[in-house]
C-alpha angles and dihedrals in degrees: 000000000000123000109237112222125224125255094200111114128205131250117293121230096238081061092045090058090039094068098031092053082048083051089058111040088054085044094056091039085058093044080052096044096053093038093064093039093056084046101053086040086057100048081043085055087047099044083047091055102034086061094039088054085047095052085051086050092056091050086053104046082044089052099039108061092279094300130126124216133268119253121242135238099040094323097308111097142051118263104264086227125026120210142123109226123310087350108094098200084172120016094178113030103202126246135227103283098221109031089023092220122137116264119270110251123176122177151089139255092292117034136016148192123204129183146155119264107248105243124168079253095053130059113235091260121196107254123235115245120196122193126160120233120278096261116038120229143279082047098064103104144066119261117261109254084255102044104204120198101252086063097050134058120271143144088286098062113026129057113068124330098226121019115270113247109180129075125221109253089235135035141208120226099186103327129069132299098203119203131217095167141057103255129192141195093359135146107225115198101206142009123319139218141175120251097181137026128279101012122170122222113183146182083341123127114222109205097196128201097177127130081218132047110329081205114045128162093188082171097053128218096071134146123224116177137166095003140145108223112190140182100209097177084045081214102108129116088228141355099215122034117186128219127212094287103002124149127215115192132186096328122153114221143173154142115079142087092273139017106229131352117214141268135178114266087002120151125209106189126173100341126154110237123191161140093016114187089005105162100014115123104192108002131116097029123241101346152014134228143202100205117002114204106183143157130037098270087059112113151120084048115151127194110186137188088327121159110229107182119167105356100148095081134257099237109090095208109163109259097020127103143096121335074178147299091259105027107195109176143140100046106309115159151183091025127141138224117181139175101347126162112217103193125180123359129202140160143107103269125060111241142163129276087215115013113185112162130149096014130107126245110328114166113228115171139138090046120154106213110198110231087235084051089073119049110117101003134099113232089223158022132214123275134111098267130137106254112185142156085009110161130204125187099355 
């Protein structure tokens, strides 16, 4: 018997191209499709982070006298850890999950900004930016219409928060000790003043001798928290004397002819301002202030919730007393002074408890005025600014 041969033929090449080029095509959508899931995965795990690092910023900024960190590596990374002091807030800051750098921080006390690098691995992602309100809490508010102690500024809650312990390794005996680094917790022995931007001076006491400014950030931007700034010789022209941007908080200062001098965008918030000029016998000519605002350069100055008692000097020269607890002159404009409580004034001349003449418009508004702060003194002067909410006598 014959064998019977098949008539089934094999497959043709054109066929075999066919299905591998099929093969391929569903191959290469699944590589794409991982591949963008893995990416979109990745720039999930750096928003994540990103937010996570910010949340740690904002404890920190809450724990460490209302600052933020300083970035590493020359002011462009994230601090590999994040803590103020003994409190660890992130042992372990996370990393960039492709290319496993630190993410990329760039700011200052008081405002940052923090991203991820774009990589070919990593989509260009919007940075978060953290920045307090203007004014830090607890002076945000308005005073109440009966300010009590514990609310204001005073001697109990200003100056440093622990005692300062160290002592500044020079000292100033009449001339400057100028500063190139944050420093906490120190004894300074002389005036001070800032040698580079955005230095931090905190829970020190400056015990100035200086005919100037015992407090002076030349270099502007600094930060200067829970101090005692003194003027020891009770002979200089200020205590505090503001840079362009610099920020005063809950210092308690006192001694010299006037309380702060002024700088452009400064803000001046819950200090304790206080016996200026107290022992002086000829200095400061014919008045003392509590903040001076002057020139018309002068603006974007705020002066919050700050405490000012006794700042016409104690002296009773003859000549000498109060042009006005907040002294705006010269043209200064679009300043602010907001929620203050002047309490007791003394002094031989009759003066103003805002004088703002000639200036241009300044917006003062929410003040407590003490009933003993007023005898003998006008509550203005002149000048087209916004007074509003202003209390006397509550």
């Amino acid at each position: 018997m014959g064998k019977k041969l098949s008539t089934r033929g094999g497959y043709t090449l054109l066929e075999l191209l066919v299905v591998i080029a099929v093969i391929a095509v569903i191959t290469g959508i699944g590589v794409v499709s991982y591949s963008g899931t893995q990416k979109k995965s990745r720039d999930t795990r750096r928003k994540e982070d990103l937010n996570s690092i910010a949340l740690a910023l904002e404890q920190y900024f809450t724990l460490c006298n209302f600052l933020y960190p300083t970035p590493d590596v020359s002011g462009t990374k994230v601090p590999v850890s994040i803590a103020c002091g003994a409190q660890v807030i992130m042992a372990n800051v996370p990393t960039d999950p492709s290319t496993k750098a630190r993410y990329n921080m760039t700011g200052t006390a008081t405002s940052y900004s923090i991203c991820a690098a774009p990589t070919p691995q990593a989509t260009l992602i919007p940075p978060v930016v953290g920045q307090p309100p203007a004014t830090n809490p607890p002076g945000t508010n308005p005073p109440a219409a009966n300010p009590g102690v514990a609310d204001f500024p005073s001697a109990l809650n200003t100056g440093p928060a622990v005692a300062p312990t160290k002592t500044w390794p020079t000292a100033g005996n009449g001339t400057w000790i100028v500063v190139t680094q944050n420093a906490d917790g120190y004894i300074f022995n002389g005036c001070v003043k800032t040698g580079a931007p955005g230095i931090h001076i905190t829970n020190s006491e400056i015990r100035g001798n200086c005919a100037t400014s015992q407090l002076y950030d030349e270099a502007g931007g600094g930060v200067f928290e829970h101090n005692n700034i003194f003027d020891v010789a009770h002979a200089g022209a200020s205590t505090i004397g503001c840079g362009t941007g610099s920020r005063f908080f809950r210092n308690n200062a006192k001694g010299a002819a006037d309380g702060v001098k002024e700088g452009t965008n400064c803000q001046v918030i819950e200090n304790y301002i206080h016996e200026l000029d107290e022992y002086t016998t000829g200095f400061g000519g014919t008045h003392n202030d509590g903040v001076q605002i002057e020139g018309a350069g002068t603006t974007g100055m705020l002066i919050q919730k700050n405490t000012f008692e006794n700042t016409c000097g104690k002296s009773n020269v003859a000549g000498q007393g109060c042009a006005g607890a907040v002294f705006i002159n010269n043209g200064a404009a679009g300043n602010t002074v907001d929620g203050n409580f002047i309490k007791r004034w003394d002094g031989p001349t009759a003066g103003f408890i805002f004088h703002t003449q000639p200036a241009g418009i300044n917006t003062i508004k929410n003040n407590v005025i003490d009933c003993n702060a007023i005898t003998g003194f006008g509550v203005t002067s002149g000048g087209p600014s916004t007074f509003e909410n202003n209390t006397a006598c509550p």
